[in-house]
C-alpha positions in Angstrom: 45.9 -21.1 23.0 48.4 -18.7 24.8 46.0 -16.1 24.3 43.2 -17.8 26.0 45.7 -19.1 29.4 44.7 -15.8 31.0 41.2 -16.1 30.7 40.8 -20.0 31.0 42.6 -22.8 33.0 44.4 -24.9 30.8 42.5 -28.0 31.0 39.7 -26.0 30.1 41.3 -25.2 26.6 42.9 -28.4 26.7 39.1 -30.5 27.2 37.6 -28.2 24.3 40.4 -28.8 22.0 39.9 -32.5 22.1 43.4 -33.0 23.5 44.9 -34.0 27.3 46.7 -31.6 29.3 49.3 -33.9 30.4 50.5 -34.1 26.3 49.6 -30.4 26.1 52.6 -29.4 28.8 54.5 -32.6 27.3 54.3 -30.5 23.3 55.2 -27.6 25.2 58.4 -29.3 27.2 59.4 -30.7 23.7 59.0 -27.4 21.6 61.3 -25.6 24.1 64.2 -28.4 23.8 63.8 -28.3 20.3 64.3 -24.4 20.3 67.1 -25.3 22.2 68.7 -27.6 20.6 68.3 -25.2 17.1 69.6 -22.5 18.5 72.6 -24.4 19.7 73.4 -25.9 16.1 72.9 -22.4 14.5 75.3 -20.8 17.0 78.2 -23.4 16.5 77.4 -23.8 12.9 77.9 -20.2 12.4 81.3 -20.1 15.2 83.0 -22.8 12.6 82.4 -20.2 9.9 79.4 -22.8 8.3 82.1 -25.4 7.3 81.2 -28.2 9.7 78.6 -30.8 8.5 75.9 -32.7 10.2 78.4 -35.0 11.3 80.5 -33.3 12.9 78.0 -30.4 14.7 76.3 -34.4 15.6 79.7 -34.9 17.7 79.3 -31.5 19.1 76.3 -31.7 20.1 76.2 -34.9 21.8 79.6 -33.7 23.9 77.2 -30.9 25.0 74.7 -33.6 26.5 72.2 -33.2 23.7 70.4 -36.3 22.5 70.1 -36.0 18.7 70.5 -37.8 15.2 72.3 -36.7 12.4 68.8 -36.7 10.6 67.7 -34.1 13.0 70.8 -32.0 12.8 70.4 -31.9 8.9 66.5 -30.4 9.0 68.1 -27.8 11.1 70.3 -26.4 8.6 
């Protein structure tokens, strides 16, 4: 779809694929928090020489104003 945003308008590609635009830019939103929020828990992963768990990087995450579950934190490493 990236490939096609310079030739068509979005809600163009959007009315083709079946799908609205509105949940298009909300998937996009969400995939750029997520790559946030996994780059974040490799980084301090990595700074605490890989010895902190789920638990703990959960602690440090949510001091840094992110909203995640332990679940989540454990599909990341």
């Amino acid at each position: 779809m990236k490939n096609h945003l310079t030739c068509y308008p979005v809600t163009r590609i959007c009315s083709l694929l079946g799908v609205s635009s509105s949940g298009y830019y909300a998937w996009l939103k969400k995939a750029n928090k997520s790559a946030k929020l996994s780059e974040y828990i490799q980084k301090q992963y990595w700074q605490h020489k890989a010895r902190l768990g789920a638990p703990s990087l959960l602690h440090d995450a949510r001091e840094a104003g992110y909203q995640v579950s332990e679940r989540t934190i454990s599909r990341v490493l």
